[in-house]
Residue, then its C-alpha position, 0 to 999 in steps of 0.5 A: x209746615x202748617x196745616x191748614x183747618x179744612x175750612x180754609x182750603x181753597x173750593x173748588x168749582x165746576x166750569x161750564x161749557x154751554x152758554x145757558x149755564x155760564x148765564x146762570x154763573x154770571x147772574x149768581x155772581x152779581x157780576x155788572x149787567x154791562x160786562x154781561x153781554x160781552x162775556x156771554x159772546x166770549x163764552x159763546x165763541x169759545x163754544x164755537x171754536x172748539x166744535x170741528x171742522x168737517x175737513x179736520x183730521x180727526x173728524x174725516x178719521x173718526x167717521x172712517x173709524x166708525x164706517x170700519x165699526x159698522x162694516x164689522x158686523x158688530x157696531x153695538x160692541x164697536x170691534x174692530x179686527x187688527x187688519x182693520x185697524x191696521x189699515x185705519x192706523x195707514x189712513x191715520x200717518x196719512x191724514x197727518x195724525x200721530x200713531x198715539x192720536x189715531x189710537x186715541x181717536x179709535x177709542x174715542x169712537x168705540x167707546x161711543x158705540x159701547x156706551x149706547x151713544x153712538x159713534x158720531x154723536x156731538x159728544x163724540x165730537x166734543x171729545x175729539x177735540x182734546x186729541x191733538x190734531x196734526x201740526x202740519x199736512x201729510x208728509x209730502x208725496x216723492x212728487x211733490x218733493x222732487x218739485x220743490x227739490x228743483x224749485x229751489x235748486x232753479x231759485x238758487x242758480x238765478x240768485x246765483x247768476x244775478x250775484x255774479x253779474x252785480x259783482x262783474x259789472 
């Protein structure tokens, strides 16, 4: 095994997430004035797209989570009591999110009101979105299952019929 000199190990740099800075990046880098504009519109839409959605789960469960926080009596030190966060964890199987992730976003949100920052800052909202989102919707209700449960079986009977037929006749 060879040991490289310190002054040959690969250095490490800081990405930027914010369009200014990755500007900056460019420019320093004396990269061609034409691949400029395309790569600021790729740095912006990569910005966009990792903003969340007012419909996603993890934001309607964040804002819930605070909403408890406040009612708690105690938002500065962002408290919640176990039967609170018992209920939330119930809100959080039904929004579709995983037990972890509920925890997760509980933290996340707590950890904006005791920093000082507050419980729904953009920031709050940056780091939500490194908690996995649900995969797929909410578990399906005994209604709705019955309803695809004969859906399916009425698809298969005329299938079914229309098979006999053809072979009949």
């Amino acid at each position: 095994m060879t040991v490289r000199p310190a002054s040959a190990q690969p250095a490490l740099r800081l990405v930027h997430t914010d369009v200014a800075a990755a500007e900056q990046v460019l420019s320093s880098r004396n990269i061609s004035r034409a691949h400029a504009p395309s790569r600021r519109a790729v740095a912006a839409e990569n910005t966009a797209a990792a903003a969340l959605s007012p419909l996603d789960a993890r934001w309607v469960f964040a804002v819930n989570v605070a909403r408890e926080i406040e009612l708690s009596g105690a938002p500065a030190a962002g408290v919640l009591a176990p039967e609170r966060r018992k209920n939330l964890s119930r809100l959080a199987t039904r929004l579709g999110l995983r037990a972890f992730d509920a925890n997760l976003v509980i933290a996340i949100v707590q950890d904006g009101c005791r920093s000082g920052e507050g419980a729904l800052t953009s920031r709050v909202s940056d780091r939500l979105t490194l908690v996995r989102g649900r995969e797929d919707g909410p578990p399906m209700s005994g209604r709705e299952f019955a309803a695809w449960l004969l859906a399916s079986a009425c698809m298969a009977i005329t299938i079914g019929l229309a098979l006999a037929r053809w072979i009949s006749g």
